[in-house]
C-alpha positions in Angstrom: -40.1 31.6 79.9 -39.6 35.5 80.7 -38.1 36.6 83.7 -41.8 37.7 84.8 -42.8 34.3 84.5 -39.6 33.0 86.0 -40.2 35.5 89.2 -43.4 35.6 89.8 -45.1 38.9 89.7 -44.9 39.9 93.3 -41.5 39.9 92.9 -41.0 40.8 89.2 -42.5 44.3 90.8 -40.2 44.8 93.3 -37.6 44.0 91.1 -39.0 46.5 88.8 -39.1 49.3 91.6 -35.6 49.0 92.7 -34.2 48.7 89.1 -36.5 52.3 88.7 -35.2 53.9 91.4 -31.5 52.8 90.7 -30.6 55.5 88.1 -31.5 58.3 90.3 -29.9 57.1 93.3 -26.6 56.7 91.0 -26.7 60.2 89.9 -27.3 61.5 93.3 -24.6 59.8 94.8 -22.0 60.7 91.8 -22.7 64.0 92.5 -22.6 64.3 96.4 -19.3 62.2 96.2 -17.8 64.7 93.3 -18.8 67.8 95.5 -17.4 66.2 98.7 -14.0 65.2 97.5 -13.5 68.0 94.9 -12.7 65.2 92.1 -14.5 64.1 88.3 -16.4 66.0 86.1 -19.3 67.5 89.0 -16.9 68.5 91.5 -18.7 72.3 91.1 -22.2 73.0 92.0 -22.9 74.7 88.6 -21.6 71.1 86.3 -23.6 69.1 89.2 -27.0 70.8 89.7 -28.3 70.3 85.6 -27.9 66.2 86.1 -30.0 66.4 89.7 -32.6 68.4 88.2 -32.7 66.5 84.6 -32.8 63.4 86.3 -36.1 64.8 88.5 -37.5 65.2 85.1 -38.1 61.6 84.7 -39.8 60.7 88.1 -43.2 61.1 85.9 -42.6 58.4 83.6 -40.9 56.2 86.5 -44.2 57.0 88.7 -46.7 55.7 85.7 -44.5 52.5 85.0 -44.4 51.6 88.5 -48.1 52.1 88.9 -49.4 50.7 86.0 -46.8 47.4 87.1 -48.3 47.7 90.3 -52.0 48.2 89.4 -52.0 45.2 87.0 -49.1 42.8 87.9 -51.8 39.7 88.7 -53.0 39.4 85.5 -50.2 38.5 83.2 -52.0 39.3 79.9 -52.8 43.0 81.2 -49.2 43.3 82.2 -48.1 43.4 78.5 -48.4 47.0 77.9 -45.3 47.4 80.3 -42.6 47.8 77.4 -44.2 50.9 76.1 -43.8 52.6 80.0 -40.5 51.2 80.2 -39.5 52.7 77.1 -41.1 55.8 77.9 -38.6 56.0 81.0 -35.8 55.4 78.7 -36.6 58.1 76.4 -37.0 60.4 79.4 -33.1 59.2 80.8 -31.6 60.0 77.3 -32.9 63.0 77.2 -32.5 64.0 80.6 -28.9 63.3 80.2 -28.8 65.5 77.2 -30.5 68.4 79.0 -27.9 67.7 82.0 -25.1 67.7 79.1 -26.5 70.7 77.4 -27.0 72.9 80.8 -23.7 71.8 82.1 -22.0 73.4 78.9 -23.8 76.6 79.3 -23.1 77.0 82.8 -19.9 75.9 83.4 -18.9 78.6 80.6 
């Protein structure tokens, strides 16, 4: 059995929203703390600011995912399309996280 079937939907879905909404909060917080204390590789505004805003750039494909999961979670057999969103969003982190990379470089110059 998968973990959806294991879970249940109702809570496969929550599940699924937290696990979403994870990422950014990581980033977020990795950068506040790096400011704050001065320390790791975001301590200036200029390294920090391209991993905020990259990470903003995948909020679309989170927001589709999450909808489609939320639209059609009671009918297992309709819920099979959700790999293709989730892999959507994981496209969208790695390159996110290459933007970030590549805008830090440039700016931090």
């Amino acid at each position: 059995m998968s973990p959806l079937v294991r879970l249940g939907t109702d809570r496969a879905v929550v599940i699924l929203r937290t696990v979403a909404a994870l990422p950014h909060v990581v980033v977020a917080a990795a950068a506040a703390l790096s400011l704050v204390t001065g320390l790791g590789p975001l301590a200036k505004v200029e390294a920090a600011m391209p991993f905020l805003a990259a990470s903003l750039l995948t909020i679309p494909a989170g927001r589709s995912m999450l909808e489609f999961a939320s639209i059609n979670h009671k009918v297992p057999a309709a819920i099979a399309p959700l790999k293709i969103f989730a892999t959507k969003l994981h496209m969208a982190w790695g390159l996110s996280l290459v933007l970030g990379l590549v805008l830090g470089k440039f700016l931090t110059r």
